[in-house]
N, C-alpha and C positions, 0 to 999 in steps of 0.2 A: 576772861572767858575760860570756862573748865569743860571738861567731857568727862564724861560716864567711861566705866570700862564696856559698855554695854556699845556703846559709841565710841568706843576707840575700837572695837573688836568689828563695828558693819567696815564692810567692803565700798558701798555704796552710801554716798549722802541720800541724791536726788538724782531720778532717771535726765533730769536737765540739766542736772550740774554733770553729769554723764556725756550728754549731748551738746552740752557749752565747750565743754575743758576736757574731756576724756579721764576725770577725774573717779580713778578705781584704786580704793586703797590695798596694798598687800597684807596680809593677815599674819599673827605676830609668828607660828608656825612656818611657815614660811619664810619672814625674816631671820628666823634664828637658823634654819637651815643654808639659807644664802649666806649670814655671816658667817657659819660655820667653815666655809671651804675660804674663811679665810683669817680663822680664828687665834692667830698669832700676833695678827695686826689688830685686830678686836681689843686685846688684853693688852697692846702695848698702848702708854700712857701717853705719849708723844706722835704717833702713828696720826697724817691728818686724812680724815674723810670728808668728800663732799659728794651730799646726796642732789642733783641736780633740777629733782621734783619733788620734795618733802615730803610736801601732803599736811598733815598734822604732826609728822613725826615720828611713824611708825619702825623707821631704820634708827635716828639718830635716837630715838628715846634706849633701843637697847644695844645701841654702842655706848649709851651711856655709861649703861648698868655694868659693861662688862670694866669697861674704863675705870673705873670706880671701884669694882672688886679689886681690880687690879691694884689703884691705887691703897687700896684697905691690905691688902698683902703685903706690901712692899714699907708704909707707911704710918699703922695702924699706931706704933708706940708714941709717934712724935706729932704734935698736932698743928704743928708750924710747917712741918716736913708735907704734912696729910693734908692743910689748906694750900700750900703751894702746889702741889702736886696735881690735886683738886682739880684746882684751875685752870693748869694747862690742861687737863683731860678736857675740860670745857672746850678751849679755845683750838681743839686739835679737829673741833665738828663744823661742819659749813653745812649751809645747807640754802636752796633757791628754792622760791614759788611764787608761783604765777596768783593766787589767790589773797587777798588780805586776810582776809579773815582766820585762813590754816595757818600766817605767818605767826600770827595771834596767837592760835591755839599751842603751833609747835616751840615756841621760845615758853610759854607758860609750862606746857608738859614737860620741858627741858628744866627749867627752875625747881619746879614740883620734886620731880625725881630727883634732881640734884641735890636739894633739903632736904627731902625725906628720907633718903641713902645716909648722908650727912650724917644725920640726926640718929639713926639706926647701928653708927660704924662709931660715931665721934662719944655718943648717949649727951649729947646737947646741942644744942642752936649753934647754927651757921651765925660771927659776929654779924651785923648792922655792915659793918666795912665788905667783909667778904661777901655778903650778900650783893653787895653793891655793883662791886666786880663782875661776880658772874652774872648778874642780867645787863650790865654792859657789854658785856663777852656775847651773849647771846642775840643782842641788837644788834651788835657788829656782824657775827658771824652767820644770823639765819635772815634774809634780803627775803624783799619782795621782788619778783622780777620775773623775764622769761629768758631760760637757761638757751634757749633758740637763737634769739638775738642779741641776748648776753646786754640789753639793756633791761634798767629797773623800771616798774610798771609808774606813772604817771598820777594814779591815786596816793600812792605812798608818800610822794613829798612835794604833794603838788602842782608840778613840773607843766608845761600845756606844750602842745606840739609832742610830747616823744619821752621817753624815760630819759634815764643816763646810763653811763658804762656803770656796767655792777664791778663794783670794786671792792675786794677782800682784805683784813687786816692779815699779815703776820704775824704771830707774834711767838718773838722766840726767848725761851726761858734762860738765862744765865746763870748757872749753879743752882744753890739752896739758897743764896742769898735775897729773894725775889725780885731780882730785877729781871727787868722783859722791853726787847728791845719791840717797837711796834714798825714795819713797812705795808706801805697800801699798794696794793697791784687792780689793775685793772684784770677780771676773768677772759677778755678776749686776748688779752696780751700772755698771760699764763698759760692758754692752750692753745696758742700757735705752734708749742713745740710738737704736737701732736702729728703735726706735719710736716714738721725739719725743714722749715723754711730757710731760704738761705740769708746768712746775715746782713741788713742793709747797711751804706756809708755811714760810722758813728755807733752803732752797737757791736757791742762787746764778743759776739763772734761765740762759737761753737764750743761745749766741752764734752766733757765725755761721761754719761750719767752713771748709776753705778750696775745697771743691764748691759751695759757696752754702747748701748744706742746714744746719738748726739742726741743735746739737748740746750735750750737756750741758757746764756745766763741774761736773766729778766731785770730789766731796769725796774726800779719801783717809783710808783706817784709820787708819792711821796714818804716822809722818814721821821720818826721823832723820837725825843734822847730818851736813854736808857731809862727807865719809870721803875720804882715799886709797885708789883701788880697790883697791889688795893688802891693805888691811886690814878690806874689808866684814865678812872672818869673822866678825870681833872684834864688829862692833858685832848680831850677831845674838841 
């Protein structure tokens, strides 16, 4: 499924989809002013964001763009350097919705942009492999869900009775080498530090973030070994 810029620029789908979901898009104006008061972490490659309502995409499509420059600055001579780099720009974006259809829309506008940036910086195709990646990356990282009760919506996989815990990959890059460690966390487990809970019998207990403020150290779901990023598919 594609959109129009004509349709990525309304605010509004349908006064019902309005009255269903309170689903009111921000305008790219707007977005670029919001990310500007925080336009340091925009540009850095690694910095992760998660946008908790999507939409289609209207935030993460231009934390792409900026990610991307960024990478094209830093990266531009080396094109091993430029497809590593790439990809964790990818994998630094989350994003939750409540809607199927916008999950649709915003992983495609993510791909989109991500080729055609690609394509614009590299002057050729993103390989077959690396393609592969980043819409892995993208499946992984943009859920269907409600970011409310931090379970996934019930049409997405099925599921009868209730979603699941939305659960997000890590994944961290290790040098230029490409390898990338992956850890799954559950989102309600990752913002309990929000409220500095105290450590229960068996967790790992308090440290000290880099604001001064406690913070959890978060057990993960699960773990899997160090990968080649063009080969995460594989170990899914």
């Amino acid at each position: 499924m594609t959109v129009t810029n004509d349709e990525q620029e309304r605010q509004v789908v349908s006064k019902q989809r309005v009255a269903d979901h309170g689903e009111v898009y921000t305008a790219k104006r707007e977005v670029n002013a919001m990310l500007d008061l925080v336009k340091e972490e925009t540009e850095r490659i690694d910095s992760r964001f998660l946008e908790p309502a999507c939409g289609t995409g209207n935030f993460l499509v231009e934390i792409l763009n900026r990610k991307m420059e960024a990478v094209h600055r830093k990266h531009a001579k080396n094109r091993h350097e430029y497809d590593l780099a790439s990809a964790q720009a990818v994998s630094s974006m989350y994003g939750v919705e409540l809607l199927p259809d916008n999950v649709d829309i915003c992983r495609n506008r993510l791909l989109d942009q991500y080729l055609d940036t690609y394509q614009q910086h590299q002057h050729a195709e993103a390989t077959s492999e690396l393609t592969r990646c980043i819409r892995f990356l993208l499946k992984k990282n943009i859920l269907c869900g409600d970011a409310l009760t931090m379970l996934t919506e019930p049409p997405l996989r099925g599921e009868v009775g209730g979603g699941l815990p939305i659960t997000f990959c890590e994944w961290t890059f290790i040098g230029m080498d490409g390898k990338v460690k992956r850890r799954d966390f559950e989102l309600a487990e990752l913002l309990r530090n929000v409220e500095y809970d105290k450590p229960k019998p068996g967790e790992e207990g308090l440290l000290f973030a880099d604001t001064g403020e406690p913070t959890f150290v978060h057990l993960p779901k699960r773990e899997y070994p160090l990968t080649d990023y063009l080969k995460l598919p594989d170990y899914e």
